[in-house]
BAFI-3210 file (N, C-alpha, C; in Angstrom, 3 decimals, decimal comma, padded with zeros to 6 digits):
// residues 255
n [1|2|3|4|5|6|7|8|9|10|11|12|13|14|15|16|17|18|19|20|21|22|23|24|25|26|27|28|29|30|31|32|33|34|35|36|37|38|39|40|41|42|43|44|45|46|47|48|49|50|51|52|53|54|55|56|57|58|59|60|61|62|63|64|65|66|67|68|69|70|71|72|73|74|75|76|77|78|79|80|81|82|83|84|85|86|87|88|89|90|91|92|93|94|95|96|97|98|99|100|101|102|103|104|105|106|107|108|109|110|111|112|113|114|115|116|117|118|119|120|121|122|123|124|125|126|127|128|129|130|131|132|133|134|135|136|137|138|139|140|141|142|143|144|145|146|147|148|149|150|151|152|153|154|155|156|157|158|159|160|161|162|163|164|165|166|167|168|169|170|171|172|173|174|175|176|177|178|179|180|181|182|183|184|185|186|187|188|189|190|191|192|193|194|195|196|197|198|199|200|201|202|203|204|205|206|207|208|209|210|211|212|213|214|215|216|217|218|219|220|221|222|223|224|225|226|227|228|229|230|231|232|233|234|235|236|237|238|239|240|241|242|243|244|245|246|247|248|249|250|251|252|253|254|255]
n.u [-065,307|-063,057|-063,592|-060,320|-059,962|-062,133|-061,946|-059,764|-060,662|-062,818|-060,494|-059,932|-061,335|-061,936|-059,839|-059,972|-062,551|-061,714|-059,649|-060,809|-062,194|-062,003|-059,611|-060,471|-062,850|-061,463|-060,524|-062,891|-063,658|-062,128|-062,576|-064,965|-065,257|-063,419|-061,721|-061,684|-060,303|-057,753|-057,273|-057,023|-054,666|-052,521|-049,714|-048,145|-049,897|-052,023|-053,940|-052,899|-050,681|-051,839|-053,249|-051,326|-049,141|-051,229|-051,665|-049,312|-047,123|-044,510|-042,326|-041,561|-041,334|-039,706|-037,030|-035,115|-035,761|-037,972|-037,135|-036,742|-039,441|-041,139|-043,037|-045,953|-048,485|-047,017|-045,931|-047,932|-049,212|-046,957|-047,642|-049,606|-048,740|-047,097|-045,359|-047,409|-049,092|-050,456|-050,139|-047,544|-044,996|-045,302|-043,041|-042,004|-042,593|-043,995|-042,465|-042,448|-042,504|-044,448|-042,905|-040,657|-039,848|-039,461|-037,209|-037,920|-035,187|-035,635|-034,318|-033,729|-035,528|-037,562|-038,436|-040,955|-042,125|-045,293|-046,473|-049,020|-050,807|-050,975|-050,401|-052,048|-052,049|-050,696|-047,737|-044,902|-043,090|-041,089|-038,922|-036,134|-034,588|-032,497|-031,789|-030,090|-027,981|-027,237|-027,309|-027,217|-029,031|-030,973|-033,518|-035,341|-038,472|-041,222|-044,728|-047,502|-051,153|-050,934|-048,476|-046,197|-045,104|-043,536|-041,041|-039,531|-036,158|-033,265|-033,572|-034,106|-036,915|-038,641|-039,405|-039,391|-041,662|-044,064|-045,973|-043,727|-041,615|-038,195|-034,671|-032,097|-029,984|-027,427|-026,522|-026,445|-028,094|-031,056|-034,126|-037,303|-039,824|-038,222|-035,948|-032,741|-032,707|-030,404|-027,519|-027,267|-026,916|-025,825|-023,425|-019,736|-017,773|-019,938|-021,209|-021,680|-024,827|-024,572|-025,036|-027,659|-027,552|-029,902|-032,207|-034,111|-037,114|-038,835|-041,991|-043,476|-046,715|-047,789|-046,214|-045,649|-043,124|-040,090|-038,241|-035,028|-032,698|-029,661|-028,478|-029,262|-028,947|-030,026|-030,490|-031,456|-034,253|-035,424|-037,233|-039,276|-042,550|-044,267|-047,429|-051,086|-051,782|-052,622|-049,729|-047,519|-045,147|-042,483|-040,336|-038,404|-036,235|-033,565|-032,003|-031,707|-033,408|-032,374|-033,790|-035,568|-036,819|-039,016|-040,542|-043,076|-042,849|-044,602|-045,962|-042,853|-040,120|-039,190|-035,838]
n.v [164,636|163,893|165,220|166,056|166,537|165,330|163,141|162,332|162,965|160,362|158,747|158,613|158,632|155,586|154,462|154,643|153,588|150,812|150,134|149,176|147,125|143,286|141,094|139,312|140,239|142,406|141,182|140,209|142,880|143,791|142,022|143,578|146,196|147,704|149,744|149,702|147,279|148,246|149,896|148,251|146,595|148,120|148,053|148,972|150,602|152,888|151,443|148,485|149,095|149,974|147,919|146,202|147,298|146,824|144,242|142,874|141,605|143,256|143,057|141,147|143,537|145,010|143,761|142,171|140,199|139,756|141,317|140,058|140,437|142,922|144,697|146,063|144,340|141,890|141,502|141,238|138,877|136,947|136,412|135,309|133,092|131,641|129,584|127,237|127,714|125,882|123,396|121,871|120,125|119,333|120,416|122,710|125,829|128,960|131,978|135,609|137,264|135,943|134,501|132,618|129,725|128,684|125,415|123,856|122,588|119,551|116,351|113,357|113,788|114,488|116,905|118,674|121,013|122,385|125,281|127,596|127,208|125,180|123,906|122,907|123,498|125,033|127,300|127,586|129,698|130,103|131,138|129,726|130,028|129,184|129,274|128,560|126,297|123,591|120,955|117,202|116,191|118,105|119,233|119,901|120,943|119,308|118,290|116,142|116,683|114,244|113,302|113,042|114,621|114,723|112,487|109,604|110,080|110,785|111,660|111,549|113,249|114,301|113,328|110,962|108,670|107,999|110,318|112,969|114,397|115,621|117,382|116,756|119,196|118,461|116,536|116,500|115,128|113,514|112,779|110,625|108,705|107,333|106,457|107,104|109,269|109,833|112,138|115,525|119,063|118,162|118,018|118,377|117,930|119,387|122,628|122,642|123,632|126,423|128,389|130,621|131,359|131,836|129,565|129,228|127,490|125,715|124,989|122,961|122,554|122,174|120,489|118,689|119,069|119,315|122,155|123,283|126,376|127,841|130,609|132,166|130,383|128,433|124,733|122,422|120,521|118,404|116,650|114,772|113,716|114,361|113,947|114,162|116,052|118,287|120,039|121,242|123,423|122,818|121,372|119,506|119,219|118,450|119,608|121,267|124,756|125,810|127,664|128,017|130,381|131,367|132,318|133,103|133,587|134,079|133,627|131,572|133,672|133,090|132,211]
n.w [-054,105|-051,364|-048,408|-046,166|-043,991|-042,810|-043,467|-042,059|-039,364|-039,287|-039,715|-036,789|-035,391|-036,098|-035,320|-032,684|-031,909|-032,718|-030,896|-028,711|-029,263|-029,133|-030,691|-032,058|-033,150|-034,392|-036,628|-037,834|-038,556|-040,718|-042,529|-043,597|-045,275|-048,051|-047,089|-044,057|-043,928|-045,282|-043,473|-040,819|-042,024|-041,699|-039,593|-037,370|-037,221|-034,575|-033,356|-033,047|-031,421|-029,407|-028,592|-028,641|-026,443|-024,062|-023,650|-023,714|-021,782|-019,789|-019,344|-021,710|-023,306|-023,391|-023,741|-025,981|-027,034|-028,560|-031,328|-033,571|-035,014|-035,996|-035,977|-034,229|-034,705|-035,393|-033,120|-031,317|-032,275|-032,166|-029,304|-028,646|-029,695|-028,379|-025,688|-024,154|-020,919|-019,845|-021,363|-020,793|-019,228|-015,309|-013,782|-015,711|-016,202|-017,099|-017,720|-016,713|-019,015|-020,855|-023,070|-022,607|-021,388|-018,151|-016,600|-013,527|-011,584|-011,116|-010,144|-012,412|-014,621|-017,354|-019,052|-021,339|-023,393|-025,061|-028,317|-027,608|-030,241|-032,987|-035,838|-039,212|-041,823|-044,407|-044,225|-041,853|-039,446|-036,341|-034,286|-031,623|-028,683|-026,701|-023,663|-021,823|-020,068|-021,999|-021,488|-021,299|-022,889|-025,410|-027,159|-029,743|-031,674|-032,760|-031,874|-031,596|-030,064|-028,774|-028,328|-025,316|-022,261|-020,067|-018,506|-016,657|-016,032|-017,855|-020,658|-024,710|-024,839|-026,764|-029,901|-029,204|-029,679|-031,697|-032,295|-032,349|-033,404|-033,582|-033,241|-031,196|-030,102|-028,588|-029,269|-032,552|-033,531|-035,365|-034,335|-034,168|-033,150|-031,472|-032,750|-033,685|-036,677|-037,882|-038,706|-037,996|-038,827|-042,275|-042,653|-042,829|-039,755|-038,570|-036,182|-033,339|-031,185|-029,891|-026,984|-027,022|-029,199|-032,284|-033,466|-036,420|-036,697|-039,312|-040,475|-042,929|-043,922|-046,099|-047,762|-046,130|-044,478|-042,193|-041,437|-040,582|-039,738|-039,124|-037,891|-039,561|-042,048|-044,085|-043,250|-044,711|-045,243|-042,370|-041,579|-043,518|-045,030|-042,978|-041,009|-041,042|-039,539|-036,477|-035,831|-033,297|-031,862|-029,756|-027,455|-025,534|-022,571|-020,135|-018,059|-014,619|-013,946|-016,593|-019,510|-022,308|-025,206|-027,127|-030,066|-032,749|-035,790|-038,094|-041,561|-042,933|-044,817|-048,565|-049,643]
ca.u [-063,984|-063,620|-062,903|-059,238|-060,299|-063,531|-061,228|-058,990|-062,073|-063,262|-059,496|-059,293|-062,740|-062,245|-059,094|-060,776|-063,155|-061,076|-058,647|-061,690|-062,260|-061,084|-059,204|-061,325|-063,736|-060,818|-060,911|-064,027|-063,913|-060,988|-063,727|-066,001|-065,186|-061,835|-060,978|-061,514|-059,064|-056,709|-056,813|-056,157|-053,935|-051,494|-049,285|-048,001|-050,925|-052,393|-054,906|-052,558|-050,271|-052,941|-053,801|-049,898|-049,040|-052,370|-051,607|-048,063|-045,878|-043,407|-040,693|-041,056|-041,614|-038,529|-036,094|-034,606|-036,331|-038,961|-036,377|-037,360|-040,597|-040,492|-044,934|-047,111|-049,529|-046,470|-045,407|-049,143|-049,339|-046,148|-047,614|-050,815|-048,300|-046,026|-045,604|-048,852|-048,434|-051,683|-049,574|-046,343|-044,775|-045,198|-041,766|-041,634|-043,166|-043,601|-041,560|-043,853|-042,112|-044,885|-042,314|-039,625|-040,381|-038,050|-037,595|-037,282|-034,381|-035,897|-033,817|-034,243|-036,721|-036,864|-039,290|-041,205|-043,943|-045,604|-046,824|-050,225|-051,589|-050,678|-050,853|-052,271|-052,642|-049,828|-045,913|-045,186|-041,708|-040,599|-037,617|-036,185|-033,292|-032,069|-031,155|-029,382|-026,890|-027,881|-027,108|-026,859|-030,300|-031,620|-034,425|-036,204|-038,850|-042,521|-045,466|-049,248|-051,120|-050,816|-047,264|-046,209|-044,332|-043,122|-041,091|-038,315|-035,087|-032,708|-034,040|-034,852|-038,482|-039,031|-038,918|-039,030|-042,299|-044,759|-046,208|-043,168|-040,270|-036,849|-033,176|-031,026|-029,001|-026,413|-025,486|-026,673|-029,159|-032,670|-035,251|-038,550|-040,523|-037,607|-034,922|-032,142|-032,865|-029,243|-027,246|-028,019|-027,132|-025,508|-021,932|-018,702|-017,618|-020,840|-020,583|-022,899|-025,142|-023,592|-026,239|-027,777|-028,210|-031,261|-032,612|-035,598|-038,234|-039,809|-042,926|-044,402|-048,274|-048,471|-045,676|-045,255|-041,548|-039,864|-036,504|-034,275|-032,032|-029,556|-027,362|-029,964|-028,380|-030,640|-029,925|-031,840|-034,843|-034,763|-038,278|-040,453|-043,784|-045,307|-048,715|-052,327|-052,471|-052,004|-048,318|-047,099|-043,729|-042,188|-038,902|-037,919|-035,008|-033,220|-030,941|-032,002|-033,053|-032,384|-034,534|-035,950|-037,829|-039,966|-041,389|-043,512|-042,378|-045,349|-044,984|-041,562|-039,579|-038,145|-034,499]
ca.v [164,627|163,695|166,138|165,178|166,994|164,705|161,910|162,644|162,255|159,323|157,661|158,967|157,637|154,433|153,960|154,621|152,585|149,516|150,033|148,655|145,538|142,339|141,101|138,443|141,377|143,384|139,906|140,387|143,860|144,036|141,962|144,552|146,769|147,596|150,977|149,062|146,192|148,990|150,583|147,266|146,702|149,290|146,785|149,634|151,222|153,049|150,206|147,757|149,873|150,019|146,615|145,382|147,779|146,363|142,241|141,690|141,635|144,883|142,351|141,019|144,700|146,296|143,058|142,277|138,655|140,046|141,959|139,314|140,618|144,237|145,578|145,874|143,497|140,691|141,142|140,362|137,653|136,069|136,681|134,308|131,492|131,617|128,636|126,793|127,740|124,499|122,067|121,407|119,513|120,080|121,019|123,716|127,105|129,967|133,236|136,325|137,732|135,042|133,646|132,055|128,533|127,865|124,071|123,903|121,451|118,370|115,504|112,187|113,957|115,273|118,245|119,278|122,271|122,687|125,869|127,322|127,235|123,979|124,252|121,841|123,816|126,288|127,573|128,237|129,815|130,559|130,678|128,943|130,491|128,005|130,848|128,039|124,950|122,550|119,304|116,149|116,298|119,414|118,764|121,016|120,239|119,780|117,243|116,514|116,405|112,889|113,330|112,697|115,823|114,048|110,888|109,670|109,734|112,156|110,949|112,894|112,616|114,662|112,113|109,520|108,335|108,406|111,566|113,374|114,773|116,305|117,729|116,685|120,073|118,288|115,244|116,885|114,253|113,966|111,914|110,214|107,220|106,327|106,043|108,416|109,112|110,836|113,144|116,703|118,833|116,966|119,361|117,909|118,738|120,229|122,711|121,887|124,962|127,594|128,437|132,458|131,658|131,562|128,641|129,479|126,465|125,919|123,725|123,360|121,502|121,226|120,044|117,605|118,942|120,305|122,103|124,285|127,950|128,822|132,299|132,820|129,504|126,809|123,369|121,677|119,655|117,321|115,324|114,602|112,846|114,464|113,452|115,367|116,716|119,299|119,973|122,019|123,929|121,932|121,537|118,651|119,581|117,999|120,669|122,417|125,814|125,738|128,395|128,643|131,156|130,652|133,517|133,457|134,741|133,533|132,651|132,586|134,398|132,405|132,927]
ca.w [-053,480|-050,189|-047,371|-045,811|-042,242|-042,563|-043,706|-040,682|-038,432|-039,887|-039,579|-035,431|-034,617|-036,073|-034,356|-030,989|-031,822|-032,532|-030,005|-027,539|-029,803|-029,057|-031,635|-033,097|-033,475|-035,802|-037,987|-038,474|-039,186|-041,684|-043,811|-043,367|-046,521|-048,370|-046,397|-042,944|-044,740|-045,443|-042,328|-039,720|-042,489|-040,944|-038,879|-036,855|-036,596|-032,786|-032,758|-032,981|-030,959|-028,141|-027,979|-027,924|-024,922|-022,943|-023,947|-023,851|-020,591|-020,276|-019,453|-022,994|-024,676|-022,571|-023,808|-027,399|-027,591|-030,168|-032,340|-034,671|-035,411|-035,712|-036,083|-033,292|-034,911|-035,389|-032,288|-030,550|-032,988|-031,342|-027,677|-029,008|-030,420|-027,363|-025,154|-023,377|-019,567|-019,844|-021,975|-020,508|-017,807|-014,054|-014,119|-016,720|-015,477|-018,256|-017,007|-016,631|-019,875|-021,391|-024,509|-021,905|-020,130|-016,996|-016,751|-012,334|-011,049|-010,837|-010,878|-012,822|-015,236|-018,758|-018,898|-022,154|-023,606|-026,600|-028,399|-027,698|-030,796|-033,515|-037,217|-039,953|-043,315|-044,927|-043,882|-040,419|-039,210|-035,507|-033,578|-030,827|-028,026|-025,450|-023,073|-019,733|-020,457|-022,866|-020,139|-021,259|-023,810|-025,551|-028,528|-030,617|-032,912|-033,296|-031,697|-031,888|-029,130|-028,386|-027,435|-023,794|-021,989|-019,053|-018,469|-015,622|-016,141|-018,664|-022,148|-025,397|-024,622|-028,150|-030,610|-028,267|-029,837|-033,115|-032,187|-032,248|-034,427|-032,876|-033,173|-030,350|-030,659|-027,810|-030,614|-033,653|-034,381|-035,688|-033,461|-034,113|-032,911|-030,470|-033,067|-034,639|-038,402|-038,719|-038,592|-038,723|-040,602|-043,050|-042,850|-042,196|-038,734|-037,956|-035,766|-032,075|-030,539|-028,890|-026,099|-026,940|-030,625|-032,416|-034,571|-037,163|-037,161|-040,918|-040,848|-044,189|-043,476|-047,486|-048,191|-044,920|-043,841|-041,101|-041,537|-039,955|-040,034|-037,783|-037,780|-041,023|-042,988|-044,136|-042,649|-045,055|-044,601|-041,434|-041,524|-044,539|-044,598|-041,575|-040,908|-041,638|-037,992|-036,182|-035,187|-032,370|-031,562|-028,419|-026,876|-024,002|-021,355|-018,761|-017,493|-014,222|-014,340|-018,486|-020,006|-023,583|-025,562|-028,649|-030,878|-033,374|-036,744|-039,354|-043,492|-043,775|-046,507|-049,196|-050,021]
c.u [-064,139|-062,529|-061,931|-059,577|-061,439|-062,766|-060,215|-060,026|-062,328|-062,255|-059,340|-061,088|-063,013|-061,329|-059,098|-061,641|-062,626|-060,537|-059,553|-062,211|-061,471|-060,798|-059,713|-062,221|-062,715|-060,337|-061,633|-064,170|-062,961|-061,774|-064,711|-065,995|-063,590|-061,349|-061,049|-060,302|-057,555|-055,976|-056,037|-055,157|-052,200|-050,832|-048,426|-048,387|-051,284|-053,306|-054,126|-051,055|-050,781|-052,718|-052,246|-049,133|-049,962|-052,308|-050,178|-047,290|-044,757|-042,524|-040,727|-040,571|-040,161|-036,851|-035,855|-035,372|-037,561|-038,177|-036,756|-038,421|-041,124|-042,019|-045,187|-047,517|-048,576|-046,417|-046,853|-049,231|-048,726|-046,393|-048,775|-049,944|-047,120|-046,232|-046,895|-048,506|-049,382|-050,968|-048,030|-046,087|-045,236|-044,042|-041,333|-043,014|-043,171|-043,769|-042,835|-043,511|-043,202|-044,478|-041,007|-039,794|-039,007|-038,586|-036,800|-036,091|-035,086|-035,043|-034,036|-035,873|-036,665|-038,389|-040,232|-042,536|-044,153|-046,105|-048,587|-051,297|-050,711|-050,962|-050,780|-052,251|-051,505|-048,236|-046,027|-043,788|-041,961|-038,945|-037,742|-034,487|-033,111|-030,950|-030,443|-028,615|-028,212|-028,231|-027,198|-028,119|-030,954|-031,932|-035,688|-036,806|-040,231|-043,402|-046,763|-049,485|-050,977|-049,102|-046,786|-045,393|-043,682|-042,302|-039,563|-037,458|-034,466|-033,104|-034,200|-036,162|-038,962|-038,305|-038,625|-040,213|-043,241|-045,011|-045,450|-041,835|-038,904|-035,528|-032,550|-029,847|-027,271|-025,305|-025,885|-027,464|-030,323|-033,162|-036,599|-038,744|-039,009|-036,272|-034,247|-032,632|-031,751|-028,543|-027,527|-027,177|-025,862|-023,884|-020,969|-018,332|-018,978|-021,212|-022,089|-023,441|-024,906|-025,261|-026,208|-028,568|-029,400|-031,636|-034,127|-036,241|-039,084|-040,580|-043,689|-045,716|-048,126|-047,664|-044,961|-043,987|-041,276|-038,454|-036,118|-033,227|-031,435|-028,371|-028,070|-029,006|-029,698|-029,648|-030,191|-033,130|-034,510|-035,830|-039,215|-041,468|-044,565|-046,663|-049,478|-052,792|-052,105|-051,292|-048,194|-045,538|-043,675|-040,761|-039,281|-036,551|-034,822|-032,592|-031,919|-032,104|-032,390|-033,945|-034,566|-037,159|-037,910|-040,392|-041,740|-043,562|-043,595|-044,939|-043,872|-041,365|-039,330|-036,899|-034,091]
c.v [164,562|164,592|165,710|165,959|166,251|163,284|161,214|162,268|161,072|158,408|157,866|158,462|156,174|153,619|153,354|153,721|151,275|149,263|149,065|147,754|144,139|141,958|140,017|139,604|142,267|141,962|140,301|141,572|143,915|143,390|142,869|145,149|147,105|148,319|150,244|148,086|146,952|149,300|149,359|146,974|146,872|148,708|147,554|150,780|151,514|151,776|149,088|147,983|149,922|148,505|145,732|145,764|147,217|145,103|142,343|142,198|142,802|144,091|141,903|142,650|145,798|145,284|142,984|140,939|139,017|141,082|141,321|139,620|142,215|145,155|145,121|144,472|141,910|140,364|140,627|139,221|136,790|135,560|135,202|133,146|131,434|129,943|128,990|127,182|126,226|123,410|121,831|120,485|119,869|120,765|121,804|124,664|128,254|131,265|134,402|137,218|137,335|134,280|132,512|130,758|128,117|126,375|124,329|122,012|120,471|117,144|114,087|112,546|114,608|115,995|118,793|120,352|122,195|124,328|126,128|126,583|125,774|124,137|122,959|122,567|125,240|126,403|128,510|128,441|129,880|130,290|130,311|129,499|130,150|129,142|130,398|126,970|124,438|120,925|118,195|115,702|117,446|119,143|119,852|120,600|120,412|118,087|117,381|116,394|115,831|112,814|113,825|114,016|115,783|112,706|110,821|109,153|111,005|111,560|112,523|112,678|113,345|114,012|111,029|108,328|108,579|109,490|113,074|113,863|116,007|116,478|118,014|117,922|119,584|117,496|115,267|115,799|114,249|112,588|111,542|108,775|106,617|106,128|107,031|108,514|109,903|111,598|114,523|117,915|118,289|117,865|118,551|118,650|119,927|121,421|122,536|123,701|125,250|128,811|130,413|132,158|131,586|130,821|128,890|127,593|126,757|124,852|123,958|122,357|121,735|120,491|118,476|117,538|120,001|120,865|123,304|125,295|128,011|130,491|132,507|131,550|128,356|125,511|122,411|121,157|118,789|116,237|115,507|113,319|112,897|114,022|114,348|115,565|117,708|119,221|120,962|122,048|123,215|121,557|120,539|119,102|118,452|118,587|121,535|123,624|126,482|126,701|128,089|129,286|130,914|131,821|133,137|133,878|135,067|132,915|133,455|132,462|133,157|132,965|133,730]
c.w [-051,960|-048,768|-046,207|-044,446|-042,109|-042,654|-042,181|-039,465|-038,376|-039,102|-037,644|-035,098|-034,948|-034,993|-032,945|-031,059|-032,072|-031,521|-028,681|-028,188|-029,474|-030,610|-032,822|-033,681|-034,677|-036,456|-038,859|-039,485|-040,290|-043,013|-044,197|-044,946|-046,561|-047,641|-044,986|-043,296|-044,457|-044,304|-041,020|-040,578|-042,130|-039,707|-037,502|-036,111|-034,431|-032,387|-032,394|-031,607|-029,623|-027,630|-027,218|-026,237|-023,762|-022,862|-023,383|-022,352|-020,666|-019,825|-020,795|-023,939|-024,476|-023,202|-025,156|-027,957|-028,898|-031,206|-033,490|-035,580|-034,819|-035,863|-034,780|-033,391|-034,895|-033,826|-030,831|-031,080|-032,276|-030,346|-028,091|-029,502|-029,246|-026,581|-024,466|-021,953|-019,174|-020,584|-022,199|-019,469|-016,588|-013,575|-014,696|-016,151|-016,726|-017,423|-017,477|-017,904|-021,184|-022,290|-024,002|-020,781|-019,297|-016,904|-014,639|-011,685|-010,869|-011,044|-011,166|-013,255|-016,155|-018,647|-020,419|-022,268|-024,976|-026,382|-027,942|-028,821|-032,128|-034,979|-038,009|-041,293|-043,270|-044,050|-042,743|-039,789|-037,547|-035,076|-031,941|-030,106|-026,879|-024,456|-021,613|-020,631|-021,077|-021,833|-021,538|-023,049|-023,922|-026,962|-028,403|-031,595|-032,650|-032,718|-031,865|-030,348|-028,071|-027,404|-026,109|-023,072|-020,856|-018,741|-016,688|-016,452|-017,099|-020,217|-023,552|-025,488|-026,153|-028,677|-030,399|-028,843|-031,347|-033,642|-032,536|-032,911|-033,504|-033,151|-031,678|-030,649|-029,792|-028,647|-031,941|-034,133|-034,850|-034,785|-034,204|-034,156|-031,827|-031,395|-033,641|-035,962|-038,707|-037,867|-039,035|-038,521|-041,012|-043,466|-042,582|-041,134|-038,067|-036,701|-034,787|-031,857|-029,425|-027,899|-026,492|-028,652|-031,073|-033,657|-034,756|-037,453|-038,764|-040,892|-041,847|-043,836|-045,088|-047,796|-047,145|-044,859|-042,831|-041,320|-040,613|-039,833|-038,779|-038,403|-039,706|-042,199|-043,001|-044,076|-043,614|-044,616|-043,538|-041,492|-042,788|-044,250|-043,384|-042,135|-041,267|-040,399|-037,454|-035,124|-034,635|-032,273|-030,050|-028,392|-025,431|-023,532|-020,787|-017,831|-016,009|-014,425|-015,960|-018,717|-021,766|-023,639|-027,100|-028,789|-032,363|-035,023|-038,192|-040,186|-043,026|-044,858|-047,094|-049,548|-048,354]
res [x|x|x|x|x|x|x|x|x|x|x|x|x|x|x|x|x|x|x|x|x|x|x|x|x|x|x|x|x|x|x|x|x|x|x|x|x|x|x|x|x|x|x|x|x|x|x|x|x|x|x|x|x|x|x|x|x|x|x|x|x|x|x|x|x|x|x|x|x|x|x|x|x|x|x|x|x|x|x|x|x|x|x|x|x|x|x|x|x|x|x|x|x|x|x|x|x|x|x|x|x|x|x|x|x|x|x|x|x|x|x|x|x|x|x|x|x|x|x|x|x|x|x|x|x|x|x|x|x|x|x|x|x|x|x|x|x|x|x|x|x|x|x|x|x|x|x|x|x|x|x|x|x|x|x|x|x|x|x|x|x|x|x|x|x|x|x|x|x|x|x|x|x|x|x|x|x|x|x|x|x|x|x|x|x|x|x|x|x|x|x|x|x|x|x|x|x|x|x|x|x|x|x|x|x|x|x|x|x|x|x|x|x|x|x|x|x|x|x|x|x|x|x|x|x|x|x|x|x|x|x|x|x|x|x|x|x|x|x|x|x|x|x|x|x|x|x|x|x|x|x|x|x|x|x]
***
């Protein structure tokens, strides 16, 4: 039988000892054996607890933008899939909150970012909260790397090209390769986005589709037959001073 003041020990010295791991290192370890498994496990856990207070920005941890994602461990997760401050425009700046890209006044220029990180294999949710005017072009959606993040003039530069898949949320349309494929979603009277809200991204990599959730409603599918590459979260602007923020959410639920 195993002594729960020795057990207690055990669980307060491993802690400490993770807490000073980087986090590829508690990967690793969570393979280690089942009770290590168990223990990073613990998604609320001090380790995870530690590490989120020492990573993430206290303007994100003090604001409501990660309400979404309610553990420690999600909410570092998010900070790692946040926008690129390396793969955006020169024009788009990411706010010291790290999940919020300001797009700066420029005019006669459409502005885009992708996510850091890009997924090819399995179901991948986030959301998306257009937090300044929409202007004239505002697209949400998903590119590879190949796709361009810069162009002159006010355009929807997402979905302007092969690379690229997009929802014009200004004219409810869908984008890719340069041409509409529709209307979206497929509602009578549809209604347009109301700047604050928050639209859930669904990229399935097995199933090659992209769809979309807003106020917690499925939209439906919007693109089938994506490619076998890896796709990134990305958003083009034109709006001065226009903010969005992107988080994270992982598998999403079904239903």
């Amino acid at each position: 039988m195993v002594d729960p003041v020795a057990a207690l020990c055990n669980y307060n010295v491993l802690e400490v000892i993770f807490s000073y791991l980087e986090l590829d290192d508690l990967s690793h370890c969570s393979q280690v054996c089942k009770s290590w498994n168990l223990f990073l496990n613990d998604e609320n856990s001090d380790v995870w607890r530690w590490h989120c207070l020492n990573k993430l920005p206290k303007e994100a941890l003090k604001s409501d933008l990660l309400s979404s994602v309610s553990t420690y461990k999600t909410k570092l997760r998010a900070y790692f899939h946040a926008w690129s401050p390396n793969d955006c425009s020169r024009n788009v700046y990411i706010k010291p909150n790290g999940f919020t890209l300001h797009r700066n006044p420029v005019a006669q220029s459409t502005d885009a970012a992708r996510g850091k990180i890009g997924f090819r294999h399995g179901r991948h949710a986030w959301e998306v909260i257009w937090e300044g005017p929409l202007g004239t072009v505002a697209v949400i959606g998903i590119s590879t790397k190949e796709a361009v993040l810069q162009c002159h003039g006010y355009v929807a530069l997402l979905g302007s090209d092969d690379q690229s898949w997009g929802w014009n949320l200004v004219e409810n349309h869908l984008l890719h390769n340069g041409d509409m494929q529709g209307s979206y979603p497929l509602l009578n009277n549809a209604p347009k986005y109301q700047v604050g809200e928050r639209i859930r991204i669904i990229l399935d990599c097995d199933d090659n589709t992209l769809s979309f959730e807003k106020n917690y409603e499925f939209l439906g599918v919007a693109f089938r037959g994506l490619p076998d590459k890896k796709l990134y979260p990305t958003v083009s602007a034109v709006y001065g001073n226009t903010e969005v923020s992107m988080v994270y959410l992982g598998t999403p639920m079904d239903g």
